[in-house]
Backbone and ligand atoms as CSV (ligand in chain L), in Angstrom:
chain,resi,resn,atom,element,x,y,z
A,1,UNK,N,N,0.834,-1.196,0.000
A,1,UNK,CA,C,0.000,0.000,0.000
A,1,UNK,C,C,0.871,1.249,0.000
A,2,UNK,N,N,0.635,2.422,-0.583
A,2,UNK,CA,C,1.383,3.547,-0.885
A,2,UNK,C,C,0.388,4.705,0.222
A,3,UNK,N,N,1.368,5.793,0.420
A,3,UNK,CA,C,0.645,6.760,1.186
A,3,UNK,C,C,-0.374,7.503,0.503
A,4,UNK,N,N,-1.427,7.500,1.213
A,4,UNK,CA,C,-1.033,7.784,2.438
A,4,UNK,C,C,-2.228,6.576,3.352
A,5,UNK,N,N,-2.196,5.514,2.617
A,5,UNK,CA,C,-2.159,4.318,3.434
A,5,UNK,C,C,-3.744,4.098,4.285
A,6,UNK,N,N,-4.392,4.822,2.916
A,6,UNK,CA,C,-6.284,4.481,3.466
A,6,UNK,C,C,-6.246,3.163,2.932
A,7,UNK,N,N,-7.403,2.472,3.957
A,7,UNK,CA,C,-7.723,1.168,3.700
A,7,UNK,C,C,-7.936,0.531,2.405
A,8,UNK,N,N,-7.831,-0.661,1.602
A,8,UNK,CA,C,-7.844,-1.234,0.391
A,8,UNK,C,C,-9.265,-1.851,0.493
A,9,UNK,N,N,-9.688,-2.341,-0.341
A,9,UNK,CA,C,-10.743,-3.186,-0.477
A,9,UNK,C,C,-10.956,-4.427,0.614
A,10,UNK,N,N,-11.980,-4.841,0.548
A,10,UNK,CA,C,-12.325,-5.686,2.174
A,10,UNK,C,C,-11.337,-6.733,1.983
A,11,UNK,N,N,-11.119,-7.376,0.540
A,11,UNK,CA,C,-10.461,-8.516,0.493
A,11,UNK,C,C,-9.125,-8.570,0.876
A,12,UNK,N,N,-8.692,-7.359,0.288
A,12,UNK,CA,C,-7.249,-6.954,0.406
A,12,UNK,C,C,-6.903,-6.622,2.059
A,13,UNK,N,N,-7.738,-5.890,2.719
A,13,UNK,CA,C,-7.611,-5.124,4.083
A,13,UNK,C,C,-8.083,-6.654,5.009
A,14,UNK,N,N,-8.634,-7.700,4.304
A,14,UNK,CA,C,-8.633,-8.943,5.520
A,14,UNK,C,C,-7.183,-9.446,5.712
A,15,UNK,N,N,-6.747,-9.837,3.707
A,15,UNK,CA,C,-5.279,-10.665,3.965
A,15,UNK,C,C,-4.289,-9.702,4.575
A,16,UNK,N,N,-4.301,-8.438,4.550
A,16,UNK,CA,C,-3.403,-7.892,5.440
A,16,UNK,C,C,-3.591,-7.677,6.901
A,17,UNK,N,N,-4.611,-7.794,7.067
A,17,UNK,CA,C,-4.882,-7.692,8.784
A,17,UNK,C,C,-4.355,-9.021,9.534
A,18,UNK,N,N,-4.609,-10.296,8.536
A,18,UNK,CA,C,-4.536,-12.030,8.647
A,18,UNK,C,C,-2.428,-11.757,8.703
A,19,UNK,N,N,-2.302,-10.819,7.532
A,19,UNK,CA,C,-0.279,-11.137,7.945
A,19,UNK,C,C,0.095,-10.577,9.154
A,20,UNK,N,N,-0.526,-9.424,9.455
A,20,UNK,CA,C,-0.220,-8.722,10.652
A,20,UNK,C,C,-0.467,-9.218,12.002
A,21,UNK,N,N,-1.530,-10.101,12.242
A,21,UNK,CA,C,-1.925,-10.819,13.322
A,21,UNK,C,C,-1.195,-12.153,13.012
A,22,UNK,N,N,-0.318,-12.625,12.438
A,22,UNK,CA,C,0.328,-13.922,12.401
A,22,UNK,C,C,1.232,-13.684,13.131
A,23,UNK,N,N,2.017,-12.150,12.603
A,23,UNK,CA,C,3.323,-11.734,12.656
A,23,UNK,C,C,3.481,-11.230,14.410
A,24,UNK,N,N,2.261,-10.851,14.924
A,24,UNK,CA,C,2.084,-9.626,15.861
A,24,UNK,C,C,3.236,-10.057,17.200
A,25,UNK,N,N,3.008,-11.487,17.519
A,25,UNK,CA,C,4.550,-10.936,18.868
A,25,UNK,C,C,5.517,-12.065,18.299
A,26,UNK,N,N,6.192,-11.518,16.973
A,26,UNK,CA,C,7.296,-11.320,16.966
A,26,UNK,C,C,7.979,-9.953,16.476
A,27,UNK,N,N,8.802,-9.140,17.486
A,27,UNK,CA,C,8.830,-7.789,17.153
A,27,UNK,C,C,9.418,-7.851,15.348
A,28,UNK,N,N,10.531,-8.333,15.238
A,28,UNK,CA,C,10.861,-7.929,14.070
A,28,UNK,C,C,10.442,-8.412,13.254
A,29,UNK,N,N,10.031,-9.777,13.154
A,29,UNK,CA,C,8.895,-10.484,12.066
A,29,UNK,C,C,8.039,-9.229,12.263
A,30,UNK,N,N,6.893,-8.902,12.830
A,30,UNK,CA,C,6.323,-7.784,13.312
A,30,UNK,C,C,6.586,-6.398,12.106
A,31,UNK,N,N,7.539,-6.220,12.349
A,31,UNK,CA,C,8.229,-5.015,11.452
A,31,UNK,C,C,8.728,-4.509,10.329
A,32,UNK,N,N,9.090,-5.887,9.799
A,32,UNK,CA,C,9.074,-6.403,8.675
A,32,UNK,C,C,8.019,-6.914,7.670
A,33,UNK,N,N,6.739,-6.840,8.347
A,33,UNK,CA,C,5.225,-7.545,7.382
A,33,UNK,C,C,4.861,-5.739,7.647
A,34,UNK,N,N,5.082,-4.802,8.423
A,34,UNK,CA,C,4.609,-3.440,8.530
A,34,UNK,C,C,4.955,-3.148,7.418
A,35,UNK,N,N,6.327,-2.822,7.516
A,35,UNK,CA,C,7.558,-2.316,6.364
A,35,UNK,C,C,6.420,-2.659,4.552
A,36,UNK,N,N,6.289,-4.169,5.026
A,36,UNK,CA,C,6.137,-4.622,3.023
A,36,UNK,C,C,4.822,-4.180,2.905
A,37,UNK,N,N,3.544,-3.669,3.646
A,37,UNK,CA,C,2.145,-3.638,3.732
A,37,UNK,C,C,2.560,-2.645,3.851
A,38,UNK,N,N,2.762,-1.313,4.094
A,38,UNK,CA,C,2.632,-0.090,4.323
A,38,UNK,C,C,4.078,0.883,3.928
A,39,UNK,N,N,4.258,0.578,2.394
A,39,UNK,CA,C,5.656,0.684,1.666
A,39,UNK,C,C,5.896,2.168,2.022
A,40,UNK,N,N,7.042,2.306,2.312
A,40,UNK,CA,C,7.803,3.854,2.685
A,40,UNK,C,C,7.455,4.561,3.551
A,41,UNK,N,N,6.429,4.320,5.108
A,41,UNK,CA,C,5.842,4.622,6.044
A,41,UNK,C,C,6.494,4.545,7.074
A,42,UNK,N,N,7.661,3.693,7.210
A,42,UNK,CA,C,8.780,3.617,8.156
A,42,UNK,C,C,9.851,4.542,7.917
A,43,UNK,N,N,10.303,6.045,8.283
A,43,UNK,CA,C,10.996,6.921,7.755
A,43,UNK,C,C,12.302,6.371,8.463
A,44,UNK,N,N,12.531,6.087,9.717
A,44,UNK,CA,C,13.508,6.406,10.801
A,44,UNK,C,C,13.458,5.255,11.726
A,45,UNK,N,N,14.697,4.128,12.227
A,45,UNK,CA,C,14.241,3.450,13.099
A,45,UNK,C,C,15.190,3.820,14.264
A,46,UNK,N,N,14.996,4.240,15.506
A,46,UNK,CA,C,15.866,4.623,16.010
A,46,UNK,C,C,15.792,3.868,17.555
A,47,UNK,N,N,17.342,3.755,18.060
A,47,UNK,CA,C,17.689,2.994,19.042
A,47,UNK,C,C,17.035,3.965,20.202
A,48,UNK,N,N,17.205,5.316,20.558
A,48,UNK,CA,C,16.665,6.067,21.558
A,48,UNK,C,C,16.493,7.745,21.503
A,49,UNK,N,N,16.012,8.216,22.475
A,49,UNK,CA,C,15.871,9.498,22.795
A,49,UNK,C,C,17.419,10.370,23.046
A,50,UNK,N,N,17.307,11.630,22.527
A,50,UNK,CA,C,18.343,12.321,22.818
A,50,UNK,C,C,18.744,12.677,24.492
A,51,UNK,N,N,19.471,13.034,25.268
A,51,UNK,CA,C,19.847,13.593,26.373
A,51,UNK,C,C,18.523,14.698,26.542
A,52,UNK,N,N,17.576,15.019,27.354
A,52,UNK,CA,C,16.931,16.353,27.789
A,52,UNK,C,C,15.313,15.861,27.279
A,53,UNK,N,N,15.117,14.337,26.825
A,53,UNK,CA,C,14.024,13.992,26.389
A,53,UNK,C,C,13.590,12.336,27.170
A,54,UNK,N,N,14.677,12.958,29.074
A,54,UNK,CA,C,13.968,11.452,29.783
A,54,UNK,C,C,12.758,11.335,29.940
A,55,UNK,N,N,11.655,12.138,30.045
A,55,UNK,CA,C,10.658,11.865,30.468
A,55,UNK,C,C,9.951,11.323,28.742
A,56,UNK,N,N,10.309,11.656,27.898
A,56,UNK,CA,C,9.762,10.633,26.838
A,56,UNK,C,C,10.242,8.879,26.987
A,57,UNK,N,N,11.461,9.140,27.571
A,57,UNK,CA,C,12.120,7.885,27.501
A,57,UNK,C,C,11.127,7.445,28.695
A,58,UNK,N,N,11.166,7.659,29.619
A,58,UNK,CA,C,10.539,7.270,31.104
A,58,UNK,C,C,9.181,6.673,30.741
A,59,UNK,N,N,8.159,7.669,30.052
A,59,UNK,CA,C,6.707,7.048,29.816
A,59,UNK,C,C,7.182,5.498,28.362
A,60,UNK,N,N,7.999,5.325,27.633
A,60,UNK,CA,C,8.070,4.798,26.796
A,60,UNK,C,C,7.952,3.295,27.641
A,61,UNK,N,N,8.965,3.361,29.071
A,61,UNK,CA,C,9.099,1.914,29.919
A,61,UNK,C,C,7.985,1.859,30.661
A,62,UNK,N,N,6.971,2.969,30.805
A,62,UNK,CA,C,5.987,3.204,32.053
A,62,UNK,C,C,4.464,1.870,30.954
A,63,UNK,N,N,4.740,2.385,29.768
A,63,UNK,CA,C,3.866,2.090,28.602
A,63,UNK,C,C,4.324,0.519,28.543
A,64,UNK,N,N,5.745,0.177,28.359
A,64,UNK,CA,C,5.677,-1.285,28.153
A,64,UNK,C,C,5.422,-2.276,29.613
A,65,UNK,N,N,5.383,-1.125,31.156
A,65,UNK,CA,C,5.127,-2.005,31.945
A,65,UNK,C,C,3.746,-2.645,31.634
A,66,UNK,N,N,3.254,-1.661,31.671
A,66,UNK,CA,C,1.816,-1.794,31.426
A,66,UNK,C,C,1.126,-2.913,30.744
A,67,UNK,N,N,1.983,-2.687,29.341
A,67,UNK,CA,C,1.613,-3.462,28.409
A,67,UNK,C,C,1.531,-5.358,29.087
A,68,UNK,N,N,3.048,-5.359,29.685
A,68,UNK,CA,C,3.479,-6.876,30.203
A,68,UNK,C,C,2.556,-7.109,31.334
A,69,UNK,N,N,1.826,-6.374,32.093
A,69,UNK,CA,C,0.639,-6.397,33.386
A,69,UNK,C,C,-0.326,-6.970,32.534
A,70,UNK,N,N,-0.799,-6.043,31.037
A,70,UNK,CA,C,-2.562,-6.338,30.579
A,70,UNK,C,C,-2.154,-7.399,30.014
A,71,UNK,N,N,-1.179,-7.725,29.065
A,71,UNK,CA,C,-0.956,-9.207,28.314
A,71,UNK,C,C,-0.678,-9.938,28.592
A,72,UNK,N,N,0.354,-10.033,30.019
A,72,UNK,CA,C,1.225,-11.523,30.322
A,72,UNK,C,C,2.328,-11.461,29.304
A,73,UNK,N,N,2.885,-10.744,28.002
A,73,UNK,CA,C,3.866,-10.796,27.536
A,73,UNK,C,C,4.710,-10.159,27.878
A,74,UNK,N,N,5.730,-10.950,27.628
A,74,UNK,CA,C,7.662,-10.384,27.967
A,74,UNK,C,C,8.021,-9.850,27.243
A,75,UNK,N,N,7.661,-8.098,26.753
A,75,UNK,CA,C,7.966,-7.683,25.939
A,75,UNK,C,C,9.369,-6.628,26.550
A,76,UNK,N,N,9.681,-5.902,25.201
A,76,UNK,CA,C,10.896,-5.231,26.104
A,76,UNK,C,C,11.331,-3.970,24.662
A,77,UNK,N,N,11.835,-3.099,25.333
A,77,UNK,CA,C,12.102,-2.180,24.437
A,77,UNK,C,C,12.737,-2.155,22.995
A,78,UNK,N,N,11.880,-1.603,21.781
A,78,UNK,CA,C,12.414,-1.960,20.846
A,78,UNK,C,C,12.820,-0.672,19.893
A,79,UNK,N,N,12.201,0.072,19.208
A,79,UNK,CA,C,13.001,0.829,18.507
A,79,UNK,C,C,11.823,2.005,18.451
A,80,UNK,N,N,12.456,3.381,18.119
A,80,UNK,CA,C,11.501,4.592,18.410
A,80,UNK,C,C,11.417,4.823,16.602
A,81,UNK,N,N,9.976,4.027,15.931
A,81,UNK,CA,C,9.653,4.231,14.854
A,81,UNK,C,C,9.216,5.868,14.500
A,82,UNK,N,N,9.976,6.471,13.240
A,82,UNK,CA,C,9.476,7.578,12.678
A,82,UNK,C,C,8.857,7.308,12.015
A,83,UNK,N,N,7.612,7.744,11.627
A,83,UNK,CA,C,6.525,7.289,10.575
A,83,UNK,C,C,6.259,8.814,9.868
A,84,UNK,N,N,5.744,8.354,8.432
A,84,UNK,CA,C,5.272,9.466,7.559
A,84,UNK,C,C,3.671,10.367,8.014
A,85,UNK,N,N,2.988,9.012,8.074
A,85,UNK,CA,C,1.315,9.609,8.582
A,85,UNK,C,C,0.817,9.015,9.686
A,86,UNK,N,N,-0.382,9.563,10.278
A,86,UNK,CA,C,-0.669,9.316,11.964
A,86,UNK,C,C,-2.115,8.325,11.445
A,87,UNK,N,N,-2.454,8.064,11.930
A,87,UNK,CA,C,-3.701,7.208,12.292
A,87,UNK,C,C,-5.360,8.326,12.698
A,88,UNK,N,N,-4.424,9.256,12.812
A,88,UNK,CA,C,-5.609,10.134,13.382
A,88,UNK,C,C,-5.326,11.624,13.028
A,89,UNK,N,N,-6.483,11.943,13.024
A,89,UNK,CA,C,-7.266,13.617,12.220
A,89,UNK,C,C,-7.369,14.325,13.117
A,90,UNK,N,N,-6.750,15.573,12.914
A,90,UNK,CA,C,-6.898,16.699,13.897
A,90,UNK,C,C,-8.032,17.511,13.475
A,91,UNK,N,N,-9.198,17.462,14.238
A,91,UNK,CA,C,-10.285,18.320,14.135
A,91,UNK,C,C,-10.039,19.867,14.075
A,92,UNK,N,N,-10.526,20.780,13.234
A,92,UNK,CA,C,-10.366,22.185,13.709
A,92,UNK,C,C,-10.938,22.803,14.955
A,93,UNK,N,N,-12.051,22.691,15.347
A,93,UNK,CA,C,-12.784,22.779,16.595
A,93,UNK,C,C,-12.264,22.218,17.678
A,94,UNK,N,N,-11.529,23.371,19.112
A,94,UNK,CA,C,-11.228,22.280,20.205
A,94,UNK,C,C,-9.222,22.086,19.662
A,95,UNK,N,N,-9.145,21.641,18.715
A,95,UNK,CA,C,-7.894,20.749,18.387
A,95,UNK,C,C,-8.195,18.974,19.093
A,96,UNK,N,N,-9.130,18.735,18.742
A,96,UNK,CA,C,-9.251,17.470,19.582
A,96,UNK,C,C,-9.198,16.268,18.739
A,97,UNK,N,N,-8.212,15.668,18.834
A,97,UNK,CA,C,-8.068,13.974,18.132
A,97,UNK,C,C,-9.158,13.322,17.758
A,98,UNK,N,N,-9.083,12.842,16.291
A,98,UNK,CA,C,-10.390,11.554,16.076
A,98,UNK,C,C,-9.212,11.074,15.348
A,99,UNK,N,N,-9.806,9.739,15.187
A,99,UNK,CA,C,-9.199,8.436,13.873
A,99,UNK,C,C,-10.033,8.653,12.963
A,100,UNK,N,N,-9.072,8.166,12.049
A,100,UNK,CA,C,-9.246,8.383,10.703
A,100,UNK,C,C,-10.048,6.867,10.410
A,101,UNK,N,N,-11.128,7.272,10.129
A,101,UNK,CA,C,-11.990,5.952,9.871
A,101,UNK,C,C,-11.398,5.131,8.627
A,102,UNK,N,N,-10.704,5.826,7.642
A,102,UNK,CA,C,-10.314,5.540,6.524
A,102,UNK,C,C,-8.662,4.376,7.122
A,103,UNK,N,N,-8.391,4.839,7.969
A,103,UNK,CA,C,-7.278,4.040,8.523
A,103,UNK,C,C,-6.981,2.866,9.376
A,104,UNK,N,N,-7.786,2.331,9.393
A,104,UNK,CA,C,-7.797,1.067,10.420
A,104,UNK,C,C,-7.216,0.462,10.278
A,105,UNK,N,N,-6.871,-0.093,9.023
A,105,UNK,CA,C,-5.512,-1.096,9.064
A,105,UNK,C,C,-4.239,-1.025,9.551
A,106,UNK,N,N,-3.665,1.001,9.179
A,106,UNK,CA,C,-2.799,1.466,9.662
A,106,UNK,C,C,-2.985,1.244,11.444
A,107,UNK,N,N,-4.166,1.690,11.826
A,107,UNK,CA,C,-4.118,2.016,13.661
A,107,UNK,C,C,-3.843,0.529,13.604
A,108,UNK,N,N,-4.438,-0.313,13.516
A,108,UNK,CA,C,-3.734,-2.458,13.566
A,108,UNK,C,C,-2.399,-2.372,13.367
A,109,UNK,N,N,-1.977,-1.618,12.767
A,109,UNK,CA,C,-0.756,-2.257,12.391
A,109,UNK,C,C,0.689,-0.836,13.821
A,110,UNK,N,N,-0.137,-0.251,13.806
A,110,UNK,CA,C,0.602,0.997,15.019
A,110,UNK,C,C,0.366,0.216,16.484
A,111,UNK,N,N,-1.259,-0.227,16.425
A,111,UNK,CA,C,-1.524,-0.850,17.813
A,111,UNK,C,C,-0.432,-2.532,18.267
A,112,UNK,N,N,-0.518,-2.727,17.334
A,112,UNK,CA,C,0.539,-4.257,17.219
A,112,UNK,C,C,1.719,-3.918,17.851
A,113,UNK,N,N,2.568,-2.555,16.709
A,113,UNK,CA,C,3.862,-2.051,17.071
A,113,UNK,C,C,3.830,-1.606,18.793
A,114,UNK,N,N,3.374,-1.247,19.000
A,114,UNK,CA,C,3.352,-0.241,20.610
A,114,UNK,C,C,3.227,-1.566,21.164
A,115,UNK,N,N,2.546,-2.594,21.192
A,115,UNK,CA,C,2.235,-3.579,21.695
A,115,UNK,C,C,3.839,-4.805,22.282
A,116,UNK,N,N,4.364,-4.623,20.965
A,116,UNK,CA,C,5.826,-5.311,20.539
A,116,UNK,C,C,6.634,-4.672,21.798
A,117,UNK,N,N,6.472,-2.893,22.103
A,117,UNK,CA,C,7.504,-2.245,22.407
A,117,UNK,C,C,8.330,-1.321,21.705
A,118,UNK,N,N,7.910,-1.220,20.782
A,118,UNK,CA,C,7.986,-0.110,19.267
A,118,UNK,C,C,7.636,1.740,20.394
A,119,UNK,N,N,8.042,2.901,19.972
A,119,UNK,CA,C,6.967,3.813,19.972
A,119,UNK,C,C,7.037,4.393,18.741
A,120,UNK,N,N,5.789,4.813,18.630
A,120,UNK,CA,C,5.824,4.972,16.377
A,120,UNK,C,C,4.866,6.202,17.032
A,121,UNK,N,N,6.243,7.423,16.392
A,121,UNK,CA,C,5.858,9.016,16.307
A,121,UNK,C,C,5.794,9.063,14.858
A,122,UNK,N,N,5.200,10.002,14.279
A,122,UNK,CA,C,5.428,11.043,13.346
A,122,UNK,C,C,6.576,11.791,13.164
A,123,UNK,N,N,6.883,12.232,11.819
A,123,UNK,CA,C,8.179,13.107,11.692
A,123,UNK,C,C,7.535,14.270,11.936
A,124,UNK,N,N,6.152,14.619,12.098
A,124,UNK,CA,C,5.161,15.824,12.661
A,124,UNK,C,C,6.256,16.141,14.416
A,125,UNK,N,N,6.226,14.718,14.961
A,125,UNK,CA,C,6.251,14.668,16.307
A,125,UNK,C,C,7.891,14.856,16.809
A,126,UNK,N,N,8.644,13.980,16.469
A,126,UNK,CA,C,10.532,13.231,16.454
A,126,UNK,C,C,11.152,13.502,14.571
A,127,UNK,N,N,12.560,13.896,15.058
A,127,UNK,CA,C,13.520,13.194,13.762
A,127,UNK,C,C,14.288,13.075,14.243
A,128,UNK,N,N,15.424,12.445,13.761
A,128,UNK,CA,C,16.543,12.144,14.408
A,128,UNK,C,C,17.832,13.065,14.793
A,129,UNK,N,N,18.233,13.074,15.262
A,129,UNK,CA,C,19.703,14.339,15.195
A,129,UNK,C,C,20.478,13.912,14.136
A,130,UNK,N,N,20.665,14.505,13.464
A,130,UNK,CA,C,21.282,14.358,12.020
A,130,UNK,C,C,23.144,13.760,12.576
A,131,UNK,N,N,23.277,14.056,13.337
A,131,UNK,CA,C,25.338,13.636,13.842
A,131,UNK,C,C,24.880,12.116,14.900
A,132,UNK,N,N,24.048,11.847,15.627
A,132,UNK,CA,C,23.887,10.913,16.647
A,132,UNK,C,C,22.584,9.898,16.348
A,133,UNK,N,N,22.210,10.333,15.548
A,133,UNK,CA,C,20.850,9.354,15.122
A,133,UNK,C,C,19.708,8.969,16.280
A,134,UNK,N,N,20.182,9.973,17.216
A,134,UNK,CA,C,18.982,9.562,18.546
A,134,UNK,C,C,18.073,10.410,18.202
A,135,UNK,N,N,16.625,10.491,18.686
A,135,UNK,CA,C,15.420,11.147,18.510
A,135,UNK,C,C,15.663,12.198,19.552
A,136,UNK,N,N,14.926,13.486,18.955
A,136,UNK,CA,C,15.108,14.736,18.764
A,136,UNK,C,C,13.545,15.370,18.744
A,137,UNK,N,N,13.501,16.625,18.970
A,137,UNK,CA,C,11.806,17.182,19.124
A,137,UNK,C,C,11.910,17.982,17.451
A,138,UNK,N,N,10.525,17.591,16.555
A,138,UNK,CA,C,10.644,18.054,15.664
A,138,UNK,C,C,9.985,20.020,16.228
A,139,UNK,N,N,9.961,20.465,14.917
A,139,UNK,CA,C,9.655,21.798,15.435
A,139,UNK,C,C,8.465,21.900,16.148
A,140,UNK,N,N,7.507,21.199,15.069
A,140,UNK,CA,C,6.123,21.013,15.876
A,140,UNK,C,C,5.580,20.059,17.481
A,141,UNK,N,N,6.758,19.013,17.461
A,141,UNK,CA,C,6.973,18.802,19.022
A,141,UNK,C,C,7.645,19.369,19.963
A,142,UNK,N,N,8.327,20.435,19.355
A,142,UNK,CA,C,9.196,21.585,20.473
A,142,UNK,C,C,7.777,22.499,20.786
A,143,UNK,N,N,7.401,22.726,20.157
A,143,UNK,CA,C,6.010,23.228,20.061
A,143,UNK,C,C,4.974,23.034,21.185
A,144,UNK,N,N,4.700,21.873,20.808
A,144,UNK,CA,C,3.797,21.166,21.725
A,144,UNK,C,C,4.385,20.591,23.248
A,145,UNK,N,N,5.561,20.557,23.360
A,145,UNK,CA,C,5.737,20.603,24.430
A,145,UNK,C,C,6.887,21.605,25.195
A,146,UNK,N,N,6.640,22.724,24.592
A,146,UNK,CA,C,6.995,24.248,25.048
A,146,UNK,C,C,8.652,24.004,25.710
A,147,UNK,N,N,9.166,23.579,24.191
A,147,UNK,CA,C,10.923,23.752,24.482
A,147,UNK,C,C,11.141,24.547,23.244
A,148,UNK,N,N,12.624,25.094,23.334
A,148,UNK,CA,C,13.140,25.544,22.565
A,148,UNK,C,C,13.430,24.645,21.087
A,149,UNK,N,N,12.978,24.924,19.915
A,149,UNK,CA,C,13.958,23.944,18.774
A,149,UNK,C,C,15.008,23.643,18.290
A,150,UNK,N,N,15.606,22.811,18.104
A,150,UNK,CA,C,17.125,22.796,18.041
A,150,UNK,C,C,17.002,21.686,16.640
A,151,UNK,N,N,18.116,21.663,15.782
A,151,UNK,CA,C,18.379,20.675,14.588
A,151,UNK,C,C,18.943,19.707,15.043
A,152,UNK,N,N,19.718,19.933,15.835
A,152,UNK,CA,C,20.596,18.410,16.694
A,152,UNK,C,C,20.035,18.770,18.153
A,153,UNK,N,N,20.582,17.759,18.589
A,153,UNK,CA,C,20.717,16.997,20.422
A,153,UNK,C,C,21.763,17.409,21.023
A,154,UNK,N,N,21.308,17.878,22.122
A,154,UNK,CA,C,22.110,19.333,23.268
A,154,UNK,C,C,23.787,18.536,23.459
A,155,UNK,N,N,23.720,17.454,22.670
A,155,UNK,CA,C,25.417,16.864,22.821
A,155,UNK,C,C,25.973,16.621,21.515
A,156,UNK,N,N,25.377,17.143,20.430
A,156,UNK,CA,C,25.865,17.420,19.574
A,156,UNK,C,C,26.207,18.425,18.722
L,1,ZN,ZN,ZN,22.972,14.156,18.645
């Protein structure tokens, strides 16, 4: 599927939901059936957060405790996915989140990842520091969470 990755026909959107739920806890099997179903949607795979972005790092382990409490799985930290498009529509009214009804396969295939131990931002949200390859606040996440913007990571 090409971006920006609205649902295919029922037939098509079953056999891909059927690879994705085969694949679902094995992370990189996992990541690899994302990758071929949702071609060029994986921008960035990155090992971690820059220096001055613990509390992203902090909720990322707070999220997989969680996860190993509701499932019983031994999951464990895996890679901070940059993605091209979100799963969800920013209303003008409010600024308040809906899903994109048109996207369900995508939210299956995001809900799986987070599930694995993945966190899958937007390049809206993270990019990487161009010298260290760790995740970084894009402008619009310096934004949203009222820091200064920077092109690299405060150690580079
Ligand atoms: Zn850096």
């Amino acid at each position: 599927m090409k971006s920006p990755y609205n649902d295919p026909n029922d037939e098509e959107k079953e056999r891909y939901a059927f690879e994705l739920a085969n694949s679902r806890h094995d992370p990189h099997q996992l990541l690899q059936t994302v990758k071929r179903i949702f071609e060029g949607w994986v921008l960035h795979e990155l090992d971690e957060y820059a220096p001055g972005l613990e509390k992203l790092n902090d909720n990322w382990g707070l999220v997989i405790e969680k996860i190993k409490k509701d499932t019983g799985e031994n999951i464990s930290r895996q890679k901070i996915l940059i993605v091209s498009t979100s799963y969800i529509t920013v209303k003008d009214v409010g600024n308040q989140y809906s899903f994109d009804k048109d996207k369900s396969l995508l939210y299956l295939a995001f809900e799986y990842l987070v599930k694995q131990g993945y966190v899958v931002k937007t390049i809206n949200d993270l990019i990487p520091c161009p010298k260290c390859g760790r995740a970084i606040l894009s402008k619009d996440g310096a934004l949203f969470y009222r820091r200064p913007f920077s092109n690299k990571c405060s150690q580079c």
